[in-house]
Each structure stands twice: as structure tokens, then as C-alpha cells.
C-alpha positions as CSV (number, residue, x, y, z in Angstrom):
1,X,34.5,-11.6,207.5
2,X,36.3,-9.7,204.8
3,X,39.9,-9.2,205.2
4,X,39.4,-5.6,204.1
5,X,36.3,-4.8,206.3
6,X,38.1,-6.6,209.5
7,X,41.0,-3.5,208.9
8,X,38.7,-1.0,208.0
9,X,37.0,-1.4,210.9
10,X,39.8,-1.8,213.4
11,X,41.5,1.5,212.3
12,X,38.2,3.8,212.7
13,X,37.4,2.2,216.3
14,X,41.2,2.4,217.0
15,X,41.6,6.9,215.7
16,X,37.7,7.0,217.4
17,X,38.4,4.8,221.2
18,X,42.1,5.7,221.1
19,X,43.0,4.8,225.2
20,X,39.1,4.1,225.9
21,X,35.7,5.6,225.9
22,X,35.8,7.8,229.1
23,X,32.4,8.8,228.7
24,X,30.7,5.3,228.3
25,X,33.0,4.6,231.6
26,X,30.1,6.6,233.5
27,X,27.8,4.2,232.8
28,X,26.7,1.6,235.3
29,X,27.2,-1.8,233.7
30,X,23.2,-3.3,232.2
31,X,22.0,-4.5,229.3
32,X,20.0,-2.5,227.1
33,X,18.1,-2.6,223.5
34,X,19.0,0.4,221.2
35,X,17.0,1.6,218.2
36,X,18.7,2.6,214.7
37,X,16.2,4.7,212.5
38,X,16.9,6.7,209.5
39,X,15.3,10.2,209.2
40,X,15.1,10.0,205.3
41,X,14.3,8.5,202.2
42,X,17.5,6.3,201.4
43,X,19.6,3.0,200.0
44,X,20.8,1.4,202.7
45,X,23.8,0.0,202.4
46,X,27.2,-1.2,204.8
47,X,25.2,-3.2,207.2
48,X,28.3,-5.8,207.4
49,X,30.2,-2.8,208.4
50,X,28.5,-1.4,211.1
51,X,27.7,-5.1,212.2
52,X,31.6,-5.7,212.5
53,X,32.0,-2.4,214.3
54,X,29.2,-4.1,216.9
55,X,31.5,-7.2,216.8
56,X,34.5,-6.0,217.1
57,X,33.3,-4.0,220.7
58,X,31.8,-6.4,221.9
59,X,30.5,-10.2,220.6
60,X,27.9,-10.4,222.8
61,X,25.8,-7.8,221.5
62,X,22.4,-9.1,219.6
63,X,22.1,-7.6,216.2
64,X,19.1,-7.8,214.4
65,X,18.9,-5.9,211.4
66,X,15.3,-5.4,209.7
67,X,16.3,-4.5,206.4
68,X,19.2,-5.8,203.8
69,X,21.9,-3.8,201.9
70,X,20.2,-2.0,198.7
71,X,16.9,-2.1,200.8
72,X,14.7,1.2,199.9
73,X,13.9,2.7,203.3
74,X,11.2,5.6,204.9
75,X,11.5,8.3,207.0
76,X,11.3,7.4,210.6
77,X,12.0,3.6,209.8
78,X,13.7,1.7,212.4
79,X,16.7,-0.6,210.3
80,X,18.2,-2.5,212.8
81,X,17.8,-3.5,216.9
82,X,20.8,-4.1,218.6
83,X,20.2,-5.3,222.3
84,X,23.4,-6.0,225.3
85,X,26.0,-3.7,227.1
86,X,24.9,0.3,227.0
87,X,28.3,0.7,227.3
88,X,29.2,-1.5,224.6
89,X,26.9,-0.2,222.4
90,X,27.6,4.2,223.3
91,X,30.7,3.1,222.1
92,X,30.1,1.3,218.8
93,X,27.4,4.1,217.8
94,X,29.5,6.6,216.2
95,X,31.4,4.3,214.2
96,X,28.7,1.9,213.2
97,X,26.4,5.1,211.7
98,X,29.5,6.5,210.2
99,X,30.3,3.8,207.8
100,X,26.7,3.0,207.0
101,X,25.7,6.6,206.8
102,X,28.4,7.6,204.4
103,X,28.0,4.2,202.2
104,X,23.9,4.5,202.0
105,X,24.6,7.9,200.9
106,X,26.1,6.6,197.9
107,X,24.0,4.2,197.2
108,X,21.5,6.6,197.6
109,X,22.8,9.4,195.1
110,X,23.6,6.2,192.6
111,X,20.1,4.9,192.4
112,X,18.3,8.5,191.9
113,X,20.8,8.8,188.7
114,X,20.0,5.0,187.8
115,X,16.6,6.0,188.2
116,X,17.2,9.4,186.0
117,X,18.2,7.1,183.3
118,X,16.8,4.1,183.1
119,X,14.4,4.8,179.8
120,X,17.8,5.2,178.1
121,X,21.0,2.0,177.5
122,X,23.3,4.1,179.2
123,X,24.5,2.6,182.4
124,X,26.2,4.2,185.5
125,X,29.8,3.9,186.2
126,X,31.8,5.5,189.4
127,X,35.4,6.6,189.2
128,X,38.5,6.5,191.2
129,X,37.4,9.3,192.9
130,X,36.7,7.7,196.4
131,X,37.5,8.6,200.0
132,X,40.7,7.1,200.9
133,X,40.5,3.7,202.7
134,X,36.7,3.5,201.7
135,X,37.5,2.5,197.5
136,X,36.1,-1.0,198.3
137,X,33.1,-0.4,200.4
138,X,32.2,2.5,197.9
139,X,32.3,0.5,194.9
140,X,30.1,-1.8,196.8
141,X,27.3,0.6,197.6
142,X,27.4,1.9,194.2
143,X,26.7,-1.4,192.9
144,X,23.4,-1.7,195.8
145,X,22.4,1.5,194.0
146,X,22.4,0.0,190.9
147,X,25.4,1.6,189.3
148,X,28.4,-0.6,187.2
149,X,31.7,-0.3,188.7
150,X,34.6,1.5,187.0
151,X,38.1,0.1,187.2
152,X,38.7,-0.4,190.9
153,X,42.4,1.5,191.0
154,X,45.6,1.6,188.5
155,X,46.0,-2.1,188.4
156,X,43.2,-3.8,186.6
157,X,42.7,-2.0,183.5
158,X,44.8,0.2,181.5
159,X,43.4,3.9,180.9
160,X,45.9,6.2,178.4
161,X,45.0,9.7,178.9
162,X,46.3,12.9,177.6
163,X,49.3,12.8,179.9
164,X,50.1,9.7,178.6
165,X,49.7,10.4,174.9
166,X,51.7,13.8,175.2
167,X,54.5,12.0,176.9
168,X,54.6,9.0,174.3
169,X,53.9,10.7,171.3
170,X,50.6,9.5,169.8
171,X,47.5,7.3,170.6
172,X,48.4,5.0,168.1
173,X,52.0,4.0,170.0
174,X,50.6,4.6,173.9
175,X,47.8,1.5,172.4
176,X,50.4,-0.2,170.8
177,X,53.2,-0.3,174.0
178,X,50.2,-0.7,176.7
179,X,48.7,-3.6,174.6
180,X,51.8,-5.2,173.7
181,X,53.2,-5.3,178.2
182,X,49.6,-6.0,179.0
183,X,48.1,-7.8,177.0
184,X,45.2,-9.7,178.8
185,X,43.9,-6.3,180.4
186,X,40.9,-4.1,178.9
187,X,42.6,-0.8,177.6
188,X,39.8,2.7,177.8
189,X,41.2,5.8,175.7
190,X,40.4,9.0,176.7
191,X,39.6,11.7,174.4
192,X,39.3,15.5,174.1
193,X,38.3,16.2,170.9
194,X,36.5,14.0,167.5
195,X,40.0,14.5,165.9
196,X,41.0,11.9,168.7
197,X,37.5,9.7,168.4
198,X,38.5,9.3,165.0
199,X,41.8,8.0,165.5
200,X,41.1,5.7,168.7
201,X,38.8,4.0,165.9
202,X,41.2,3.3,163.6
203,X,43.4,1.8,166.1
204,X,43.4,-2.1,167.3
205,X,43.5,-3.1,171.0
206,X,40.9,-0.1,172.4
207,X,37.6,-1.3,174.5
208,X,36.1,1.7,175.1
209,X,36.4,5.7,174.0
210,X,36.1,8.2,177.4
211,X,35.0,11.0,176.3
212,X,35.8,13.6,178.6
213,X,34.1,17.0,178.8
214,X,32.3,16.3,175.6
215,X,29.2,18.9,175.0
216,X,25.7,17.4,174.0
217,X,26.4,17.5,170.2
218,X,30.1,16.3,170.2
219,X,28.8,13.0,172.5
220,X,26.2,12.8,169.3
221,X,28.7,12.5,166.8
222,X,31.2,10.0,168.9
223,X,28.0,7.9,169.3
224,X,27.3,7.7,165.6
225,X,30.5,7.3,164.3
226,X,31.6,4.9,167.0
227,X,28.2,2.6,166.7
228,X,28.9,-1.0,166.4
229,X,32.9,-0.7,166.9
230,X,33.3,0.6,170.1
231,X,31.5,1.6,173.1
232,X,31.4,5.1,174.5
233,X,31.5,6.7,177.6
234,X,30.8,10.1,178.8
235,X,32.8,11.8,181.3
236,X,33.7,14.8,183.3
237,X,31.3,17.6,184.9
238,X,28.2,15.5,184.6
239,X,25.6,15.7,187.6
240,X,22.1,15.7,188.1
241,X,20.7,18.4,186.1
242,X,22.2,17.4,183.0
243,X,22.9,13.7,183.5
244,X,19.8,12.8,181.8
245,X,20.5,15.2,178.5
246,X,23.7,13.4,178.2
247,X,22.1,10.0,178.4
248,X,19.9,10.5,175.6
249,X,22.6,11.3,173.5
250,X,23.1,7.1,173.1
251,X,26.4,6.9,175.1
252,X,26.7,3.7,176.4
253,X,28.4,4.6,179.8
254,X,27.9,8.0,182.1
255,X,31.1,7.8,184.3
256,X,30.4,10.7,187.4
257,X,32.4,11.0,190.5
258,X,30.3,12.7,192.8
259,X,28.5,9.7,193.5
260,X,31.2,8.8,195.7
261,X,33.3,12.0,196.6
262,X,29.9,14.8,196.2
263,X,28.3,12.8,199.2
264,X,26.0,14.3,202.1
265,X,25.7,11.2,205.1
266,X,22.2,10.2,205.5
267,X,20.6,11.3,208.8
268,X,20.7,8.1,211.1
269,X,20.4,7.8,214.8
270,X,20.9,5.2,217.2
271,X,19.0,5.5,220.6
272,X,18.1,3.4,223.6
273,X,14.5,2.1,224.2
């Protein structure tokens, strides 16, 4: 199992069991088979999760899901049968649905967008924007929704925003020290005006222009100018009623964050038969 899923895991049964389930105590002991069915329309996604939650409680229990990560599911579908200790499994449940509820929902928001899209070349990215603890398992379901994943924290790429260029001076010198200390990692500028396109373009060592806050015509302009030098992304207060406006504008990347943060849990319930 992944390292990462093992601790995830382990810390939400340990803040959610604490001392012990008390009210699974009242059970007598029996084995029982238990039902999980979603009550919408949804990507599923963090089936390992909620497996290793099962796992974790109790090794015994018989999992047998019926549908795989990125799966399109019904209303009223059954996705998985889990079948052993009713007191093992009252106190898995809340834990197992939370961590697939939360990730299908974001796999779920991800491939509606994807789907919003798809006549255009623009693809899907997610941000850093994630709940804490849940960056990996996030990007993950954004990728079973069909979306491209962003830079997954402040380590693997280097991004010089307007912070950065205020405090060193000028985008030409921020490019020039981040490119010269790190040279094997991609480098994204991002920009709040053309002015700025414009001079991202003429500088060396830049693999993409973020464009952040950008209306309709201004992500227009960046495209044309930037076509066949660098790729562009769009950025900042982009959701579903204009996502599809800004697509067609040519961009090459939409990065949103409420794919990940903006999420409602998918209605899931798990019951004895």
C-alpha cells in the first residue's frame, strides 16, 4: 500500500475512534454483508482509501468492489459489498465514505469541466489549493476526472509571481536567478497585464505564461502573440459558467481551484442487508 495512504488513513481512524467505538461496543459479535450505494450521478474515485480504512479495522473483512476508480456511476447503484464483523464494519463506515465521498466529488466536478471543454485544446489543470493532508489523493482524483495535474507543492517547479517580481526587481532577473539555482526544473510566470506577456516573451528560460485574472479579450491577445513560443494558461475566478468562454479563447491550459477546494461530498451510504 502507499506509504501516504497507510498515514492518511491511520490519522482519520485515530481523530474519528479516539479510545474506541462505544456505540459499535452494543453490538453482539456476527458477521454481516453491508451495501455501499451512491444516491447520484458521479466519478468514483478513492476506492484504495476506503479499502485501507476496511483494512486497517479489521483484515478479515471481504471487500468486493463492483466498480473501479474514474468509473461513471447511477443513482441508486450499489459500488461495493463488504461482508464480516457488523462491528467492524459500523466502525469503518464513516471514514471509508468520507475519503471516497470527498475524492469522487472531485473527480466528479473535474470531468463535467473536462466535459465542458473538450471541443476545444485547452486542458484542465488543478492548483495548490487542496484540503490539507488530502494534496495527493486530490490530485489523484482529478486525474480519474480527466483533468492534468498542476505542480504538486513549492518543490517541483518554480512559479515567479508578482510577489516575487516586486521583491527582486523585474521578470527578466526573478527568470534569470530562479533559472540559474534551478536549473533542471520547469519555470511558469505569472502575469497581470500584456505589458508583462510581452516581456515574459522576450525572456529565455520561461515554460509557460499564467495569466491570471485575464478578461476574454486580453486571453485573446496573449494567445496570439504567444502562438508557437510559449504556452498559455488561464487563471483565477474561472468556474462553470464561464469556463467554456475562456476555453475558446485558444489558451492552452484552464488552471481552477474549486475543483478541489469548491467541493460538495457525493451522497453515499453504507447499510446492512
Amino acid at each position: 500500500m502507499n506509504n501516504n495512504i497507510q498515514d492518511i488513513v491511520s490519522l482519520a481512524l485515530k481523530e474519528d475512534i479516539g479510545t474506541g467505538d462505544v456505540s459499535a461496543s452494543l453490538l453482539e459479535e456476527g458477521n454481516v454483508t453491508a451495501k455501499i450505494k451512491v444516491r447520484e450521478s458521479a466519478v468514483i474515485c478513492g476506492i484504495e482509501y476506503a479499502s485501507a480504512v476496511f483494512n486497517n479495522i479489521d483484515e478479515s473483512l471481504l471487500i468486493d468492489w463492483h466498480v473501479i476508480d474514474g468509473a461513471d456511476v447511477n443513482n441508486d447503484q450499489v459500488i461495493c459489498t463488504i461482508t464480516g464483523s457488523s462491528k467492524s464494519i459500523i466502525s469503518s463506515e464513516r471514514v471509508a465514505l468520507n475519503f471516497i465521498q470527498t475524492l469522487s466529488s472531485t473527480a466528479t466536478m473535474t470531468s463535467r469541466l473536462v466535459g465542458k471543454i473538450s471541443h476545444t485544446n485547452a486542458r484542465l489543470l488543478d492548483t495548490r489549493k487542496t484540503i490539507p493532508g488530502l494534496r495527493l489523493a486530490q490530485k489523484y482524483a482529478v486525474k480519474c476526472g480527466g483533468g492534468v495535474n498542476h505542480r504538486m507543492g513549492l518543490y517541483d517547479c518554480i512559479m515567479i509571481k508578482e510577489n516575487h517580481i516586486l521583491k527582486i526587481g523585474s521578470i527578466k532577473e526573478a527568470v534569470k536567478i530562479a533559472s540559474s539555482k534551478y536549473p533542471n526544473l520547469p519555470l511558469i510566470l505569472e502575469v497581470e497585464d500584456l505589458i508583462q506577456v510581452d516581456e515574459g516573451l522576450s525572456t529565455t528560460g520561461i515554460d509557460r505564461i499564467l495569466c491570471d485574472n485575464f478578461n476574454n479579450d486580453m486571453l485573446l491577445s496573449a494567445v496570439e502573440t504567444a502562438k508557437n513560443i510559449i504556452p498559455i494558461e488561464a487563471s483565477g475566478n474561472i468556474n462553470e459558467s464561464n469556463i467554456v468562454s475562456i476555453a475558446e479563447t485558444g489558451v492552452d491550459y484552464i488552471s481552477i481551484g474549486s475543483i478541489t477546494k469548491n467541493i460538495s461530498a457525493i451522497d453515499m451510504s453504507l447499510r446492512f442487508c
